[in-house]
N, C-alpha and C positions, 0 to 999 in steps of 0.2 A: 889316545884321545879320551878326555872326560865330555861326558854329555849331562847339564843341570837342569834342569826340570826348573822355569821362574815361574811362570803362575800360566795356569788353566783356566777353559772356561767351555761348556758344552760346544764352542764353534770353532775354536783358535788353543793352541797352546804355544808358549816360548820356552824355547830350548836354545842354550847358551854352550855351542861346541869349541873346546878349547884341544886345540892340537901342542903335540908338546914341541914342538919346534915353533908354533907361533905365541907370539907375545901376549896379543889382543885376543880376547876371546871374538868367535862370528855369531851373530847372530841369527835364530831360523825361526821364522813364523809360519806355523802352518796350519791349516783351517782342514775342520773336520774333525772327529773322535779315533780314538784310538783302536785298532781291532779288538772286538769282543765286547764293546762298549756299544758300539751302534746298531746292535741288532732288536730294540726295539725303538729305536729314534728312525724320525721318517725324514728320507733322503730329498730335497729342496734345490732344482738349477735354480738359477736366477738370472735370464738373459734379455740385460739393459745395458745401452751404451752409454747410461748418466750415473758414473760410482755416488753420487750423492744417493741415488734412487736405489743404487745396489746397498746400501752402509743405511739406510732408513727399511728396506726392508728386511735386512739379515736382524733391524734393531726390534721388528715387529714381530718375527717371529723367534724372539729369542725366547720369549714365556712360553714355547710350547717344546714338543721333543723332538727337535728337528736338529737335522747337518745340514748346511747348506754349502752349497759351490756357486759363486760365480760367474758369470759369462759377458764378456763386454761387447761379443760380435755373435752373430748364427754360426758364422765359422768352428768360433773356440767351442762351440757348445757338440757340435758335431764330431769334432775330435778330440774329446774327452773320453777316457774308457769306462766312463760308468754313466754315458749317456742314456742305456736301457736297464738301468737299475734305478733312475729316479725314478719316486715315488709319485713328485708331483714337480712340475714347470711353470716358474710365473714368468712370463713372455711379453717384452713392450712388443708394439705391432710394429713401430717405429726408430727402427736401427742401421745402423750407417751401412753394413757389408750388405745388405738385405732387405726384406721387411719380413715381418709374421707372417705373410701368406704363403711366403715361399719356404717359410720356417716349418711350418705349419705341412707343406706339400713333402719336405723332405721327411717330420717325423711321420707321418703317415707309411714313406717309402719307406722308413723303416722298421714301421710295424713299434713303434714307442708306445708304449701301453700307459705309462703318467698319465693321471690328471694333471689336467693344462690353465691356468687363469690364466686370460688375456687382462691385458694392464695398456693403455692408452690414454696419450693427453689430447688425442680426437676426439670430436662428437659424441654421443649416445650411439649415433645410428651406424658408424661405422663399426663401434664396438660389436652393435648386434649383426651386423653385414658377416665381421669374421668370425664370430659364434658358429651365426648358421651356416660357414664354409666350412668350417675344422668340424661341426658335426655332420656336415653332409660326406667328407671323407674319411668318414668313420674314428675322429682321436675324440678323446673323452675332455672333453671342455665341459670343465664343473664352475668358470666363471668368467665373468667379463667386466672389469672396471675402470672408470675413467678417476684419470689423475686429478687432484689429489683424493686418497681415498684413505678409510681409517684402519687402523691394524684391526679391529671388531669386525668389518667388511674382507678381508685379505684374510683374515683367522678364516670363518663363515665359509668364503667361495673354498678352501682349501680343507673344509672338513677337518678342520685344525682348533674351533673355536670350544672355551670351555664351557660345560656341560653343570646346569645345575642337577642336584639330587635333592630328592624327595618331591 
């Protein structure tokens, strides 16, 4: 088996595996950095059931030094092995297996130590409803926005935004 290396990028890399018994080379995409690379880039779930909303935010935080993963249910995000190693969680309230609250009840149960942005195309008031629930059960909610919001606001809540000097 030859494995080629076609092009990189801090969130995805393509690798073109050619077995010597197949004709067609397969192709593999897969998101994330490489061991020994990500150790000072900040680890990013991303759990929304609208991939537009998932591929607009992985596009927002592509200027900063972040991996990001995915999640299109509460479920998939629950059964990931590197659910207590993010860093930070941006979380619609509003997801088809679930909602955030109950999202929100599970990382609590298990003790998910992320920073949490809530993200909702609800109201103001409901955003701030599940602020003050996810901080009244002790998870570290550093933000709450409502849809649509700018990658300066998302940078900002996620303590990810750049920094002038002098």
């Amino acid at each position: 088996m030859r494995v080629t290396l076609i092009t990189q990028t801090p969130f995805s890399k393509v690798l073109v595996l050619q077995h010597s018994q197949e004709p067609k080379p397969q192709v593999t995409v897969t998101h994330g950095v490489q061991k020994g690379t990500d150790a000072d880039m900040a680890l990013v779930a991303i759990v929304d059931d609208d991939p537009s909303m998932i591929k607009l935010v992985r596009l927002m935080l592509s200027t900063s030094s972040v991996c990001s993963e995915s999640f299109l249910a509460g479920a998939e995000l629950f059964k990931s092995p590197t659910l207590k190693k993010f860093d930070s969680i941006v979380l619609d309230l509003s997801i088809p297996d679930t909602d955030g609250f109950r999202v929100m009840d599970q990382l609590a149960a298990r003790n998910v130590t992320a920073s949490i942005v809530l993200i909702s195309g609800h109201d103001q008031a409901v955003l701030m409803a599940a602020k003050e629930y996810g901080d009244g059960i002790g998870l570290n909610l550093c933000g709450a926005l409502s849809k649509p919001f700018s990658q300066q606001q998302l940078l900002g809540a996620l303590d990810l935004a750049p920094r002038s000097v002098g």
